[in-house]
C-alpha positions as CSV (number, residue, x, y, z in Angstrom):
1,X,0.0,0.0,0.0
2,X,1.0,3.4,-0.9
3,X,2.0,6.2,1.4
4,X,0.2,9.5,0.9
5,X,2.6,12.3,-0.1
6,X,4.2,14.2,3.2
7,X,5.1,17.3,1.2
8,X,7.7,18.1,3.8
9,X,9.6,15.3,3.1
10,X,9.2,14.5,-1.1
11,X,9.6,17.9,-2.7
12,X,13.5,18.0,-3.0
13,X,15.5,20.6,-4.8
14,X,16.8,19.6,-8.1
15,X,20.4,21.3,-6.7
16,X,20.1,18.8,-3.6
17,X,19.9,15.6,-6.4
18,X,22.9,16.5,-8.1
19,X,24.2,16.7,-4.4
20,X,23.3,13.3,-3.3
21,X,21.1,11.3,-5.6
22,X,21.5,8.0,-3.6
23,X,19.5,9.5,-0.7
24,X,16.3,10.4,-3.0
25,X,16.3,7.0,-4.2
26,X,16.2,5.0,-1.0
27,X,13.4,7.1,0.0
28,X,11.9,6.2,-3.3
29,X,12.3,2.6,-2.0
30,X,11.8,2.8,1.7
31,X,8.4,5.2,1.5
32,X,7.0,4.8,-1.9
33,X,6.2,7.6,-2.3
34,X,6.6,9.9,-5.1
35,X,9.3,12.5,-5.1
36,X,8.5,16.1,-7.0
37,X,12.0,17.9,-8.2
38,X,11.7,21.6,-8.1
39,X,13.7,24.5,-10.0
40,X,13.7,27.3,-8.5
41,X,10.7,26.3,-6.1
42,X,8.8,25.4,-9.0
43,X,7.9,21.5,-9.8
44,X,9.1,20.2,-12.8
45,X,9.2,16.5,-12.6
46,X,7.9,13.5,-10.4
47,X,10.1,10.6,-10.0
48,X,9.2,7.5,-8.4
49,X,10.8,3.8,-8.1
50,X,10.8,1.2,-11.1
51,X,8.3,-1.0,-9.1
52,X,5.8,1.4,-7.9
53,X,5.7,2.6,-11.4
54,X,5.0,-0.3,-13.0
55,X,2.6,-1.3,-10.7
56,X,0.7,1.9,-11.5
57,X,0.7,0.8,-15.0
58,X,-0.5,-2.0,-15.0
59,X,-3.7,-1.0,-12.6
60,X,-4.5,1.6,-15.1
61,X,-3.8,-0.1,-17.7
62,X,-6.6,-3.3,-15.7
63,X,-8.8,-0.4,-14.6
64,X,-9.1,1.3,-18.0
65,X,-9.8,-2.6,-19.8
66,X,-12.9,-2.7,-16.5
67,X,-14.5,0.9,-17.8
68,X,-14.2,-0.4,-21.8
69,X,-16.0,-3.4,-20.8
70,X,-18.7,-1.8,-18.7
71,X,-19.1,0.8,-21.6
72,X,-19.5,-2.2,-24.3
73,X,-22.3,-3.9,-21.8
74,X,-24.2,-0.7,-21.7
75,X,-23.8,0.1,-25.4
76,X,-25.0,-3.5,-26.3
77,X,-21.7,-4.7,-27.6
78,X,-21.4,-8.1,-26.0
79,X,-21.0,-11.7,-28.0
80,X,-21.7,-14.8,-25.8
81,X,-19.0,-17.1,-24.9
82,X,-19.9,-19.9,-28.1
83,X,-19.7,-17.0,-30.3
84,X,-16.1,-15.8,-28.9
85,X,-15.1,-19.6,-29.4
86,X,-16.2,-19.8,-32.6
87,X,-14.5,-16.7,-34.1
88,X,-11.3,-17.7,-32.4
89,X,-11.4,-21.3,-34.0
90,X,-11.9,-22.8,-30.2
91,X,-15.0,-25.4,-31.1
C-alpha cells in the first residue's frame, strides 16, 4: 500500500539531487512515495521507483480494460461465450 505524499519530506531541490542522488532514491524505495523535483521552487518532474511505477501501469492499464468493458455492456456490444469460441477457432 501506498504512502500519501508528506510534502515536507518528497519535494527535494533539483540542486540537492545533483548533491546526493542516492538518498532520493532509498526514499523512493523505503516510502513509496513519489518525489517532486523543483527548480527554483517550481515542480518540474515527479520521480518515483521502477516498481511502484510499473505497478501503476499495470492497474491503469486493468482499470481502464474494466471501464471499456462496462461501456461495451451498456452500449450493447457483448458476444456470448460460443460466439467468442467460434470466431477464435476454439470449437
Amino acid at each position: 500500500m501506498r504512502a500519501n505524499t508528506k510534502f515536507s519530506q518528497d519535494i527535494v531541490p533539483l540542486s540537492d539531487l545533483k548533491i546526493n542522488p542516492g538518498k532520493v532514491v532509498n526514499q523512493l524505495d523505503e516510502d513509496h512515495r513519489p518525489v517532486l523535483l523543483t527548480r527554483r521552487g517550481r515542480g518540474v518532474a515527479v520521480v518515483q521507483s521502477l516498481e511502484d511505477y510499473e505497478t501503476e501501469t499495470e492497474e491503469k492499464e486493468f482499470l481502464r480494460g474494466v471501464v471499456e468493458g462496462i461501456m461495451d455492456l451498456e452500449e450493447g456490444r457483448e458476444i456470448d461465450l460460443s460466439s467468442v469460441k467460434s470466431r477464435l477457432g476454439l470449437d
